[in-house]
C-alpha positions in Angstrom: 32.1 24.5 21.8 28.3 25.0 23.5 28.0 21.9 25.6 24.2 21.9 24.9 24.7 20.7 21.1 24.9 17.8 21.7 22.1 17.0 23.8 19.7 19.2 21.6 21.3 16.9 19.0 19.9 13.9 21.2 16.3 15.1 21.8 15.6 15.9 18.2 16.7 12.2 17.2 14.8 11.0 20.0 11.3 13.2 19.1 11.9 11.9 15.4 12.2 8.2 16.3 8.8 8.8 18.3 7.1 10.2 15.7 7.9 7.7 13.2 6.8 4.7 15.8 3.5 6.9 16.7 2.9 7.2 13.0 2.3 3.8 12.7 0.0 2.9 15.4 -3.6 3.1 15.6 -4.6 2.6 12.1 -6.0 -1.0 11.4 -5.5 -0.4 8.0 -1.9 0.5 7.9 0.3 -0.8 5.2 3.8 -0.8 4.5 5.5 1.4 2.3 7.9 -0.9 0.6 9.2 -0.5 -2.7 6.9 -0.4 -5.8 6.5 -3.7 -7.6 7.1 -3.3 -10.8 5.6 -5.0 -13.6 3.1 -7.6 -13.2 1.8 -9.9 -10.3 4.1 -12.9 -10.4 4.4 -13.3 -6.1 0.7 -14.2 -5.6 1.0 -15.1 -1.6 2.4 -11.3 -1.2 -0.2 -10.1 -3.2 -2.7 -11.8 -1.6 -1.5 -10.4 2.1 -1.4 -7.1 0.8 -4.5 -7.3 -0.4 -6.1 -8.6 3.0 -4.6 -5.5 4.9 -7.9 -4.1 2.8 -5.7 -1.4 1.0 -7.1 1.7 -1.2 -7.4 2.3 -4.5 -4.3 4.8 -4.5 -2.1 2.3 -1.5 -2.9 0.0 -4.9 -1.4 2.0 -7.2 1.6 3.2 -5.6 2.3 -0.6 -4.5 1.6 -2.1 -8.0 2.3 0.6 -10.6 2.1 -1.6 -13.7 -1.0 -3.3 -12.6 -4.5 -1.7 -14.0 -6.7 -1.5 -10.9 -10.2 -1.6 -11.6 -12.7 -0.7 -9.6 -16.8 -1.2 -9.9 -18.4 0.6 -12.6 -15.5 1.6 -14.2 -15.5 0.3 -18.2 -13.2 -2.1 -19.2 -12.5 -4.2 -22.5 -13.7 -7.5 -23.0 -10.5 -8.9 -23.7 -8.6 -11.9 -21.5 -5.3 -11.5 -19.5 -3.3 -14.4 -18.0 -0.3 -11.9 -17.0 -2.1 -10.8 -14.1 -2.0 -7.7 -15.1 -5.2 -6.0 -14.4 -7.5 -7.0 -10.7 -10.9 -6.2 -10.7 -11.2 -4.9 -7.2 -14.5 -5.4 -4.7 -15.0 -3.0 -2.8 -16.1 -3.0 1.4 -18.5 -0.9 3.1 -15.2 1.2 4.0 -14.2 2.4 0.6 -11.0 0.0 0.3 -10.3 -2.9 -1.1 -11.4 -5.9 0.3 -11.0 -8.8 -2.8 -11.2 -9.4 -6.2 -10.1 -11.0 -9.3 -7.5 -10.7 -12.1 -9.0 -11.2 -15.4 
């Protein structure tokens, strides 16, 4: 067996753990790629801190699937929702998110 397996074995684990740490450093904006929450807003507080890491449109979407994300001048229907299942988004000088509103 070629003694240098394993210790080729151990550098590439080693270069892949630093890239993933690297990846995630530097960006102010960074958010967490947990699991998608499906269906409607029911955890305000977690919404509300995702929401203050300033996310974009498609972070949104890919965090909240089920939620209609809508952002200015886009047209909308007049009608209510209590579910919390579609946020008017403001958005900053930046391009992301940086507050809004269900409605």
């Amino acid at each position: 067996m070629n003694s240098s397996l394993p210790r080729l074995f151990l550098c590439a684990v080693v270069a892949l753990l630093a890239a993933c740490v690297h990846s995630g450093q530097g960006d102010m904006h960074a958010t967490s790629q947990a699991a998608p929450v499906r269906g409607f807003v029911t955890d305000t507080t977690a919404f509300e801190k995702f929401i203050a890491r300033h996310p974009t449109a498609d972070e949104f979407r890919a965090a909240y699937p089920d939620v209609v994300l809508v952002l200015p001048g886009m047209p909308t229907t007049m009608e209510m929702r209590y579910n919390n299942s579609r946020y008017f988004a403001e958005i900053g000088g930046d391009g992301r998110i940086s507050g809004g509103r269900f409605q």
